[in-house]
C-alpha positions in Angstrom: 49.7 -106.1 110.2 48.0 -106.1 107.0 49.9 -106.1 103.6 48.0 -105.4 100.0 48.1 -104.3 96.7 47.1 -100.8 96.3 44.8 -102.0 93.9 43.0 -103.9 96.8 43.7 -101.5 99.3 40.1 -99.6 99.1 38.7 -103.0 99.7 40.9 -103.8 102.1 40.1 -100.8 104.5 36.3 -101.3 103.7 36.5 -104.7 105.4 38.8 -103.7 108.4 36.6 -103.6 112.0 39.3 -101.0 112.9 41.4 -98.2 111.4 44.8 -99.4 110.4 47.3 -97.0 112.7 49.3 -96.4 109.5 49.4 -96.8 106.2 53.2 -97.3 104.6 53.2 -97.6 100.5 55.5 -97.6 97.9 56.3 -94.5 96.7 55.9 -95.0 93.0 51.6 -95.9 94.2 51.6 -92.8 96.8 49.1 -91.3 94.6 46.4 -93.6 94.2 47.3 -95.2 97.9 46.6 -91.5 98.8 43.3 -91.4 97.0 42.1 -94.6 98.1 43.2 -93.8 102.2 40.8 -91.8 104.3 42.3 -88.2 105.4 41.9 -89.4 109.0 44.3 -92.2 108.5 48.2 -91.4 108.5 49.9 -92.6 105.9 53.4 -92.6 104.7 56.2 -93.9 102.7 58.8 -97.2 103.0 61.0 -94.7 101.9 60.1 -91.7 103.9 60.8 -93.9 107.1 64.3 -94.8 105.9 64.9 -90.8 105.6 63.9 -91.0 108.8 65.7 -93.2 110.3 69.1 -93.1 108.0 69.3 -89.5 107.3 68.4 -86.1 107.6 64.6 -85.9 106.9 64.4 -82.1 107.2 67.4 -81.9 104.2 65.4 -84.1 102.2 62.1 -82.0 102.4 64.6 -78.7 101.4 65.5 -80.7 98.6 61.8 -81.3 97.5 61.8 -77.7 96.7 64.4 -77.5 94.2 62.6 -79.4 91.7 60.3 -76.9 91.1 62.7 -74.3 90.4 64.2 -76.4 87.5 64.7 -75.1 84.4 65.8 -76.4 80.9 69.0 -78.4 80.7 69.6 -78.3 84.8 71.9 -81.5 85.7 70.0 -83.8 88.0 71.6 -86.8 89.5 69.6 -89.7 90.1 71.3 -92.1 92.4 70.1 -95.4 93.2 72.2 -97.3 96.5 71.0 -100.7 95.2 72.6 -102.9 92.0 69.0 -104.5 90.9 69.0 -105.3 87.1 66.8 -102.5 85.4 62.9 -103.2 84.3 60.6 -101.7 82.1 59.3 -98.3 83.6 62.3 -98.3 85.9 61.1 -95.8 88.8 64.9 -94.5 89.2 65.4 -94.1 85.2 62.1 -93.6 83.4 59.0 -92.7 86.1 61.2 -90.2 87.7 62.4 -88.3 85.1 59.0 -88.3 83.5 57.4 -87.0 86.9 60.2 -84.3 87.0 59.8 -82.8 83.9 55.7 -83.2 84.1 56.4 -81.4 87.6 59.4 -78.6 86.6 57.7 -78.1 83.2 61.4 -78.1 82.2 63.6 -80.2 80.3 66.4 -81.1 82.9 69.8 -83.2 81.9 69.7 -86.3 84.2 72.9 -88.4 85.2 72.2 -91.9 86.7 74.6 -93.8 89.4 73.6 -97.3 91.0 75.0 -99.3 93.9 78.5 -97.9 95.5 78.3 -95.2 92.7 78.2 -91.9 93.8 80.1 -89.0 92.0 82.8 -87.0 94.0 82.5 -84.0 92.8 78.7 -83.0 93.1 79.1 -79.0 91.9 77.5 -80.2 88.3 74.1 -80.7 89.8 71.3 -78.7 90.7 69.2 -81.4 92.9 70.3 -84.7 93.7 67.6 -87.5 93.8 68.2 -90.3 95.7 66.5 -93.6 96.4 65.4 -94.2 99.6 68.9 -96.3 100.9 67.6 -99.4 102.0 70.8 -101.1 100.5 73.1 -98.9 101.9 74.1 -98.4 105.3 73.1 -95.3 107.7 76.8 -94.2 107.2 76.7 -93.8 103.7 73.7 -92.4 103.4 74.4 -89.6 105.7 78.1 -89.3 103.9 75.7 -88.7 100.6 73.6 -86.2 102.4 76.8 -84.5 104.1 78.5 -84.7 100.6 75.4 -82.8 99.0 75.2 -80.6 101.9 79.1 -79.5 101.6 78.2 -78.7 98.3 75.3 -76.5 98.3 73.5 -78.7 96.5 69.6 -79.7 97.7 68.9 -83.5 97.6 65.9 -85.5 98.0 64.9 -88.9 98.4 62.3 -90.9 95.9 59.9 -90.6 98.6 59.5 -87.4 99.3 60.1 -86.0 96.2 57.1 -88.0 94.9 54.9 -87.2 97.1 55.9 -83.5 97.1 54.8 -84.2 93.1 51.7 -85.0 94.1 50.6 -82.4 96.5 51.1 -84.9 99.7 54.0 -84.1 101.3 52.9 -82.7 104.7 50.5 -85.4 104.5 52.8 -88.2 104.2 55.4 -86.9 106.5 52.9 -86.3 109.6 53.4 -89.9 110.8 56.9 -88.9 111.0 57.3 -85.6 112.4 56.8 -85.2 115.6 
């Protein structure tokens, strides 16, 4: 195993006797890791592998969908399953909304949760947006999913929803998807 910036990881395959098997980034670099990773290697998410293994993977890609269809003042929840104190260019409540709207060419209404938060009554929204769980248990994850499901409404985690943004869905889930 091989761990690098994605700023080094050009330079990093270059130097490699071998193809890496896979390629697992952060979602918030799945674009450039993307430019910078040969078509003939797979390459996924950290987060698209917990939807994998904590969830429902084929709900989440549904949910990928809906943010396309999103028009002006649409409610979006954005829940994160982890309490980590807020940074500059937060991915959960600044890159994400920035990449929906860029994405939707609509003005949405977003509604953030962290941690154990997680509304009851989900009938507001018109996608739910949800990290990728690596806080939260396999139980409560699939409650969330079940929750939105019982609800009608789509949800989607960070990772696919950013790579569906950037054209690389069906890229990034091949690894996955058997």
């Amino acid at each position: 195993m091989i761990c690098c910036q994605d700023t080094e990881l050009k330079a990093t395959l270059a130097k490699l006797n071998e193809k890496p098997n896979l390629v697992i980034t952060d979602s918030q670099a799945f674009k450039r890791v993307a430019e910078n990773t040969p078509a003939d290697i797979p390459m996924t998410s950290f987060s698209i592998l917990f939807a994998r293994f904590k969830g429902n993977l084929d709900g989440l890609i549904r949910g990928a969908n809906a943010l396309k269809h999103l028009q002006d003042g649409d409610k979006v929840l954005i829940s994160e399953g982890c309490t980590h104190h807020r940074q500059c260019g937060d991915i959960g409540t600044v890159k994400l909304p920035g990449w929906i709207r860029n994405y939707s060419g609509a003005e949405p209404d977003f509604t953030f949760t962290s941690g154990g938060t997680f509304p009851d009554d989900l009938s507001a929204y018109k996608v739910i947006v949800h990290c990728g769980g690596c806080m939260l248990n396999e139980k409560e994850m699939q409650h969330r999913q079940r929750a939105a499901l019982s609800a009608g409404i789509p949800m989607v985690n960070y990772g696919v929803a950013i790579a569906a943004m950037n054209g690389i869905l069906d890229r990034a889930l091949k690894p996955v998807i058997s």
